[in-house]
Backbone as a printed PyTorch tensor [residue, N CA C, xyz], in Angstrom:
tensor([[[  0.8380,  -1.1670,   0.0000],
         [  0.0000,   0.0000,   0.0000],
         [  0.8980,   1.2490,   0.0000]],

        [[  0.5920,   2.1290,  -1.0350],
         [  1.5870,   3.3960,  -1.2070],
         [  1.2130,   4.3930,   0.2500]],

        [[  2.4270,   4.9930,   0.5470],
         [  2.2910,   6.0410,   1.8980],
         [  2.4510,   6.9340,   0.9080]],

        [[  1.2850,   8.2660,   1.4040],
         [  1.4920,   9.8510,   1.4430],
         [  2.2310,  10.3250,   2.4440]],

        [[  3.1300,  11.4100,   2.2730],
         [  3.5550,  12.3070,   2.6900],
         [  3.6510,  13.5580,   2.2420]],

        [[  4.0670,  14.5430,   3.0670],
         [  4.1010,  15.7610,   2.3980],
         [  5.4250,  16.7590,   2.9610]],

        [[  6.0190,  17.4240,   2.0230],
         [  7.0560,  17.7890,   2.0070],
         [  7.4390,  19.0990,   2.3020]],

        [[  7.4770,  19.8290,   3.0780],
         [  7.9350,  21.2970,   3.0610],
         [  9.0530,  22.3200,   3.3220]],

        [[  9.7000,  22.4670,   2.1110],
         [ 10.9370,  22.9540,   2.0000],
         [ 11.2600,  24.6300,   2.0800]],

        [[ 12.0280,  25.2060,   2.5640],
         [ 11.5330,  26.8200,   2.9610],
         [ 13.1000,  27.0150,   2.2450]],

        [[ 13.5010,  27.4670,   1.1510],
         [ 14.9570,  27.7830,   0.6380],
         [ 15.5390,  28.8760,   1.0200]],

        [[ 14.5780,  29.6360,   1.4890],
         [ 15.3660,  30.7190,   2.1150],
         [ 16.6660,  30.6540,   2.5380]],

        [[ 16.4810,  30.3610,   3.8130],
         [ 17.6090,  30.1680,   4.7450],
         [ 18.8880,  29.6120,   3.8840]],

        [[ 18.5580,  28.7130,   3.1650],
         [ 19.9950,  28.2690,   2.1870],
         [ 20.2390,  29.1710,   0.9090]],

        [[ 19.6240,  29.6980,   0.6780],
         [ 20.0120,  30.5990,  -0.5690],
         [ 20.7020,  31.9670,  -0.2000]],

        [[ 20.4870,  32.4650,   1.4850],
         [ 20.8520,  33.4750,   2.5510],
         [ 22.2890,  32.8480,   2.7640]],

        [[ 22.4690,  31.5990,   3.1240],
         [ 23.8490,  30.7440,   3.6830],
         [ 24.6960,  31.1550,   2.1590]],

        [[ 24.0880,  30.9250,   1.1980],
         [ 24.8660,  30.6620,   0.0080],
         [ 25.7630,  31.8400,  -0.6510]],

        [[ 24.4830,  32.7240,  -0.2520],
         [ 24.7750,  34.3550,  -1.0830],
         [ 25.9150,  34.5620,   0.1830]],

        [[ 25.6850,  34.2950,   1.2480],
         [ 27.2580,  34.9660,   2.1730],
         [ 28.3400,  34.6070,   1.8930]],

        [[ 28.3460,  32.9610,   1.8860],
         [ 29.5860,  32.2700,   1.4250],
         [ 30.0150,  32.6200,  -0.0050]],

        [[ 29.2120,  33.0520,  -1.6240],
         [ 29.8830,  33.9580,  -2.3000],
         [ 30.4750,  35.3030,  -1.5570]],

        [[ 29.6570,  35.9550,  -0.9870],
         [ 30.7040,  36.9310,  -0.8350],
         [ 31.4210,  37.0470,  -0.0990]],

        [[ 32.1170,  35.8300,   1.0820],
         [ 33.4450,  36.0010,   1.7260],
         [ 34.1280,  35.4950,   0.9050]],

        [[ 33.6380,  34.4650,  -0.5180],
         [ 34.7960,  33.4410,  -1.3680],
         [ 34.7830,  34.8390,  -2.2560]],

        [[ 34.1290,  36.0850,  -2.9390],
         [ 34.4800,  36.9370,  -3.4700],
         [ 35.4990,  37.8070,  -3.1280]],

        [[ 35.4430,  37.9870,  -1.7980],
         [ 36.2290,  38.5010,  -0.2630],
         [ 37.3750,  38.3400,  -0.5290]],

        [[ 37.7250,  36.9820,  -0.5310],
         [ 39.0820,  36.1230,  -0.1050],
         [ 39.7730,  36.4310,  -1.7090]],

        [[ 39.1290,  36.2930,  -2.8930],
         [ 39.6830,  36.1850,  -3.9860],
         [ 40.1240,  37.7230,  -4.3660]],

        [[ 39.3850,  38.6720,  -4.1180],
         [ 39.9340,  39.4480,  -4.1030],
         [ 41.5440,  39.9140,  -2.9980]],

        [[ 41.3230,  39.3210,  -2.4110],
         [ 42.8880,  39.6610,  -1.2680],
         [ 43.6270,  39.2610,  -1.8790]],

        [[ 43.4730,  37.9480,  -2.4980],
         [ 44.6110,  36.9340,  -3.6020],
         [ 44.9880,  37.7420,  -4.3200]],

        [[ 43.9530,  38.5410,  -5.3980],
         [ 44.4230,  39.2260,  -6.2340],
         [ 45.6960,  40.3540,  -5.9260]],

        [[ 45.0920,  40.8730,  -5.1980],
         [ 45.9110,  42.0790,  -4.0520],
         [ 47.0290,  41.3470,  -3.7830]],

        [[ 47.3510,  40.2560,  -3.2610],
         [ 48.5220,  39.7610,  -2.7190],
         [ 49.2090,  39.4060,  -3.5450]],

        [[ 49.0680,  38.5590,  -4.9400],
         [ 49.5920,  38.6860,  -6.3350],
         [ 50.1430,  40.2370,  -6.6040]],

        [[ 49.5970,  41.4080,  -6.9460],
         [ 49.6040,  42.5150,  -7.2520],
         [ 50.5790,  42.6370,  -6.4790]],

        [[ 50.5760,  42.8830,  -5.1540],
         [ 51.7410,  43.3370,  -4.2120],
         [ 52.9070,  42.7870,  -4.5080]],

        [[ 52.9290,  41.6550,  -4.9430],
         [ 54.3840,  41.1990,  -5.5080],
         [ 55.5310,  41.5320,  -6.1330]],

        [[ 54.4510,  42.6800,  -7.6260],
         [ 54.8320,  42.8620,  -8.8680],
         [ 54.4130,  44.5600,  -8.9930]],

        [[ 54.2440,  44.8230,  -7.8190],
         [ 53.7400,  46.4940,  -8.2460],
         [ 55.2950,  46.9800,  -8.0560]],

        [[ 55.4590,  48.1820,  -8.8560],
         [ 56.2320,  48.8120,  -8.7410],
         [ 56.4660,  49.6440,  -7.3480]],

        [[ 57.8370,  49.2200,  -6.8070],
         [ 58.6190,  50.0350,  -5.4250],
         [ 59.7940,  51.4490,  -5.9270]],

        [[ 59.0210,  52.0020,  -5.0710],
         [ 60.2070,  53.1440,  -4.7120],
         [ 60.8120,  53.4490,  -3.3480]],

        [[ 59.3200,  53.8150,  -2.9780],
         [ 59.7760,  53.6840,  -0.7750],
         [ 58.2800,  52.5330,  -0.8220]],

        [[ 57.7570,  52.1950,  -1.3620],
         [ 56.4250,  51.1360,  -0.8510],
         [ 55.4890,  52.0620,  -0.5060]],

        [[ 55.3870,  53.3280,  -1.3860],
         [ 53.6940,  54.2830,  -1.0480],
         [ 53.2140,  53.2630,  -1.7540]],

        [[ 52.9050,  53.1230,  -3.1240],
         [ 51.7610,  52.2960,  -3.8280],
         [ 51.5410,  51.0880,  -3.0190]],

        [[ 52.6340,  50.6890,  -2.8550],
         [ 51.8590,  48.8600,  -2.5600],
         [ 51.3580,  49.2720,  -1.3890]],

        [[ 51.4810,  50.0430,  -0.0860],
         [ 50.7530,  49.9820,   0.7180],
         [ 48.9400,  50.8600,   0.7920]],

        [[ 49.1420,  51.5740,  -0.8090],
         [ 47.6500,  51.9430,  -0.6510],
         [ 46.6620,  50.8190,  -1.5390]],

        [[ 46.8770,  49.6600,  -1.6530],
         [ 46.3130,  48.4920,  -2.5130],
         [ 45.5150,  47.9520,  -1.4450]],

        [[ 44.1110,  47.6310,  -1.7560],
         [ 42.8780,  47.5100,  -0.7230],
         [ 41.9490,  46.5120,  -1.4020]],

        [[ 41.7290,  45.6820,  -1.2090],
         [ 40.5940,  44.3730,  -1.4740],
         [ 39.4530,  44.9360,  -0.8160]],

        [[ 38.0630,  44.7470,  -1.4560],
         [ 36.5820,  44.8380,  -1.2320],
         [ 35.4490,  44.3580,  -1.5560]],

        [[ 34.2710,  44.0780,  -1.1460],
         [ 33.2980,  43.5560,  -2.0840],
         [ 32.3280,  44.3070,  -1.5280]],

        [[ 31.1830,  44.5520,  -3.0100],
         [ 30.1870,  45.4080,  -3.1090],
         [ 29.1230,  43.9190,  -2.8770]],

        [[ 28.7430,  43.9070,  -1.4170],
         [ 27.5760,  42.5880,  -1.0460],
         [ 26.5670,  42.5910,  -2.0450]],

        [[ 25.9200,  43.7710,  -2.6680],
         [ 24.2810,  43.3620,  -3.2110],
         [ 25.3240,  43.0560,  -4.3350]],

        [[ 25.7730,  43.2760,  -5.3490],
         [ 26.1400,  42.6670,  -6.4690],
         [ 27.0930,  41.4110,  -6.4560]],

        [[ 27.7060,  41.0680,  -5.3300],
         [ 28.5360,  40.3200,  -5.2220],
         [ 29.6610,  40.6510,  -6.2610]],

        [[ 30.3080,  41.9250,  -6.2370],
         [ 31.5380,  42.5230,  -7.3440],
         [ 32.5870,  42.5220,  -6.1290]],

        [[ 34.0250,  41.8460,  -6.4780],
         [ 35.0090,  41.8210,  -5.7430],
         [ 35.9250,  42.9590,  -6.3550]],

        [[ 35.9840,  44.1950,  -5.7690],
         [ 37.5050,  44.9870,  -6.3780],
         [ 38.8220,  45.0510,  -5.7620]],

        [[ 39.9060,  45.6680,  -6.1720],
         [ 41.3340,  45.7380,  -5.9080],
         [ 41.5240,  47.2480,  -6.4370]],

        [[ 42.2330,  47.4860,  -5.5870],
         [ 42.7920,  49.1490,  -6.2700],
         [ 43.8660,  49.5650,  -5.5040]],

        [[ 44.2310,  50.5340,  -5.6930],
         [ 45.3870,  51.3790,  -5.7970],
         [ 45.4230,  52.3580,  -5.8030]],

        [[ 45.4670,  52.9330,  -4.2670],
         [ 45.0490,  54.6660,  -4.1340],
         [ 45.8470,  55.3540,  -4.8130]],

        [[ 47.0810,  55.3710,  -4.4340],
         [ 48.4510,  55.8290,  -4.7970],
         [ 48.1170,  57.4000,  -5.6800]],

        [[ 48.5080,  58.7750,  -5.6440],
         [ 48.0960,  59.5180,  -6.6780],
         [ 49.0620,  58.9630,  -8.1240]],

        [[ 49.8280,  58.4750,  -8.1260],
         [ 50.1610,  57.7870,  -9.3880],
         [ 49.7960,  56.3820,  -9.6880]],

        [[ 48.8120,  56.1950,  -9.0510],
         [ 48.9130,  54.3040,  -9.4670],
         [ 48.4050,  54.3340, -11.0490]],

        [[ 47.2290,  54.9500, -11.1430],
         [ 46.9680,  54.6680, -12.2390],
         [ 48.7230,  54.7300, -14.0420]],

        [[ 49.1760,  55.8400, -13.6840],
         [ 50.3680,  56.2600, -14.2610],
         [ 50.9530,  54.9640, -14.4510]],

        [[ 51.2710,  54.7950, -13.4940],
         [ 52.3790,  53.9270, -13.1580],
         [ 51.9850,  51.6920, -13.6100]],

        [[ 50.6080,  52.1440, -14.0800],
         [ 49.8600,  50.5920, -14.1810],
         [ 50.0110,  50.9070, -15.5900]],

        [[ 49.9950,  51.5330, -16.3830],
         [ 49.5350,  52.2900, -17.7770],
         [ 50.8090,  52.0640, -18.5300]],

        [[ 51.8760,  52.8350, -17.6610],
         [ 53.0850,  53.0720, -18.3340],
         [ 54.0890,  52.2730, -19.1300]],

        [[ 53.9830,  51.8180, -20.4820],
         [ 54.6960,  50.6420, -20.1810],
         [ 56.1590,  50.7760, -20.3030]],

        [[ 56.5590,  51.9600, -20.9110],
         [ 57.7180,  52.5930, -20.9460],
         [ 58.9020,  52.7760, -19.6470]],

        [[ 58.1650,  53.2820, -18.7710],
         [ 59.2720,  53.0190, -17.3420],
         [ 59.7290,  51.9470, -17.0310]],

        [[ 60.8610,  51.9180, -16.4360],
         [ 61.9720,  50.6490, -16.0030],
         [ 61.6220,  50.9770, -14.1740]],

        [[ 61.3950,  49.6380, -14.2780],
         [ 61.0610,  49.1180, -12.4120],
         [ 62.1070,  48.2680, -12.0420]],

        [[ 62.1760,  48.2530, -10.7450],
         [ 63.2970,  47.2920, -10.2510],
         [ 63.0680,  46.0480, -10.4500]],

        [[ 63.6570,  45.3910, -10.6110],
         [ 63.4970,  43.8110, -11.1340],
         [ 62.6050,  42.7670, -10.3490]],

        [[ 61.4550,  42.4400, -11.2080],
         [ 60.1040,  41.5760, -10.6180],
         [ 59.0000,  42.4780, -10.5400]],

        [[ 59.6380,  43.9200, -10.6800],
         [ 58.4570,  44.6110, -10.3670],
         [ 58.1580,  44.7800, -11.9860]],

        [[ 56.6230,  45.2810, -12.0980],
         [ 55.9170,  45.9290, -13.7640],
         [ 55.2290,  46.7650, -13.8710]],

        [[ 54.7210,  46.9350, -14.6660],
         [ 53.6750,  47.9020, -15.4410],
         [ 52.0550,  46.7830, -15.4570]],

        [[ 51.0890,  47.2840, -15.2980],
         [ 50.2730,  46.2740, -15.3060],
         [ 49.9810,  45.2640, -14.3840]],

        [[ 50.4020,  45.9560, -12.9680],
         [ 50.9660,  44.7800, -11.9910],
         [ 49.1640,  44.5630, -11.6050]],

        [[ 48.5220,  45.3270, -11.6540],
         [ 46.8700,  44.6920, -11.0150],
         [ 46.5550,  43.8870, -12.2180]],

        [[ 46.3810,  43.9040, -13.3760],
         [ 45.9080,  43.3750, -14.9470],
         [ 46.4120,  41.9470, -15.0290]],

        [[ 47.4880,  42.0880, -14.7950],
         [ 48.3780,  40.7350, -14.6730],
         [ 47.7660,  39.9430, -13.8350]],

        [[ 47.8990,  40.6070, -12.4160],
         [ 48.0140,  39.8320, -11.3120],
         [ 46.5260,  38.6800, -12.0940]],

        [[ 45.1330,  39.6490, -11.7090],
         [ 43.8360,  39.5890, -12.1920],
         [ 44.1550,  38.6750, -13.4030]],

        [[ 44.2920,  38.4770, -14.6730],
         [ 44.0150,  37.7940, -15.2890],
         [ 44.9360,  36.0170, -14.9540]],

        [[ 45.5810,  36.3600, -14.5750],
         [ 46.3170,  35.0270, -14.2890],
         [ 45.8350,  34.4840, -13.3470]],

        [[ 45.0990,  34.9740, -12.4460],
         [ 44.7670,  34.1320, -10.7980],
         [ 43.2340,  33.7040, -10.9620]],

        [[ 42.8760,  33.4600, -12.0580],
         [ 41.4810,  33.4120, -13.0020],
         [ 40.9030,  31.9040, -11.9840]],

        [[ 41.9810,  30.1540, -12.3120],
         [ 41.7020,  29.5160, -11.3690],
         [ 41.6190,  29.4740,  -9.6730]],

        [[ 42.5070,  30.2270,  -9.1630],
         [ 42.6650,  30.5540,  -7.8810],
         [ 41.1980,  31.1020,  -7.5890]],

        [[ 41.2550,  32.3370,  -8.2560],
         [ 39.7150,  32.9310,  -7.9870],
         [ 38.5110,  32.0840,  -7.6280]],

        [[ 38.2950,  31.5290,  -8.7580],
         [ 36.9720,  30.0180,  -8.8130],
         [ 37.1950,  29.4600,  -7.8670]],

        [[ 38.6160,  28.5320,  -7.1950],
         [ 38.4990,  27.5770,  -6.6970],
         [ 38.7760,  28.0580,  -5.2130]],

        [[ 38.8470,  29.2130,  -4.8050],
         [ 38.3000,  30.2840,  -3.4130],
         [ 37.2870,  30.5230,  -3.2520]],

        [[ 36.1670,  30.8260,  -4.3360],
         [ 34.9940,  31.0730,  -4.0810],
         [ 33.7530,  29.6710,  -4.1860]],

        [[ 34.9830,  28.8000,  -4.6620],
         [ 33.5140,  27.2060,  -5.1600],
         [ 34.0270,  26.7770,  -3.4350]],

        [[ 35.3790,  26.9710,  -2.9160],
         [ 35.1720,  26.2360,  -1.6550],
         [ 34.6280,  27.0050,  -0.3090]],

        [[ 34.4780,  28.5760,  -0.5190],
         [ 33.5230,  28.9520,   0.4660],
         [ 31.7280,  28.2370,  -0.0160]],

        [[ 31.8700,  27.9560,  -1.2440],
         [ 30.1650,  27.4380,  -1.1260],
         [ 30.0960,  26.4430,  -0.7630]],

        [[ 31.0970,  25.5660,  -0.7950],
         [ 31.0600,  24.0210,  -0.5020],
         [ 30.6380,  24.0680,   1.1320]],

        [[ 31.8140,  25.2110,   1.3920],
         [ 31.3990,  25.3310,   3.1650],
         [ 30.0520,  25.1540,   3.6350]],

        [[ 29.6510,  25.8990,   2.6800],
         [ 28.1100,  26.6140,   3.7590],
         [ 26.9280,  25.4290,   2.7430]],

        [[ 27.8080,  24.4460,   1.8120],
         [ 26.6290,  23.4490,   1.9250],
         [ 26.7280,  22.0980,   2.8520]],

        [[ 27.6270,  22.2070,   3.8500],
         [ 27.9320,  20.8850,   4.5580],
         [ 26.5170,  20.8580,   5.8260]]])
């Protein structure tokens, strides 16, 4: 004889768990980026690399990186200037396009978190 039951599932609460864990794995990937960047930014006394700041905008879930510096932009652009060796031109662009897997696999394991 077949049993009825009935099922009631409320997703809220997990779709709330989910959207946080993107944005601390957006969080975290952005610092990566930043910490890549810091590697390869151009030094003189260390103004730029110390105005480089990781963030995330929560309602969109957008992770940024920047570079207060009044020359950062100059100095990311330029490709003409000579930096001390390891350092570049393009040091956020770089960093950012190369850390493409890192990124994903920071933000797929904060979701994994918050589905255990």
């Amino acid at each position: 004889m077949p049993q009825n039951f009935r099922l009631h599932f409320d997703g809220a609460p997990a779709a709330r768990a989910l959207r946080d864990a993107a944005g601390r794995g957006v969080f975290l990937a952005a610092e990566h980026v930043l910490g890549l960047s810091n590697d390869v930014v151009p030094l003189d006394e260390g103004y730029l690399q110390s105005t480089g700041t990781a963030s995330v905008d929560e309602p969109s879930l957008t992770g940024m990186v920047s570079f207060d510096g009044p020359y950062a932009v100059r100095q990311h652009e330029e490709l003409t200037w000579r930096h001390a060796p390891g350092r570049t031109a393009k040091y956020l662009e770089n960093s950012l396009n190369s850390a493409g897997p890192e990124v994903a696999a920071l933000i797929a394991a904060e979701l994994r978190r918050a589905l255990r």
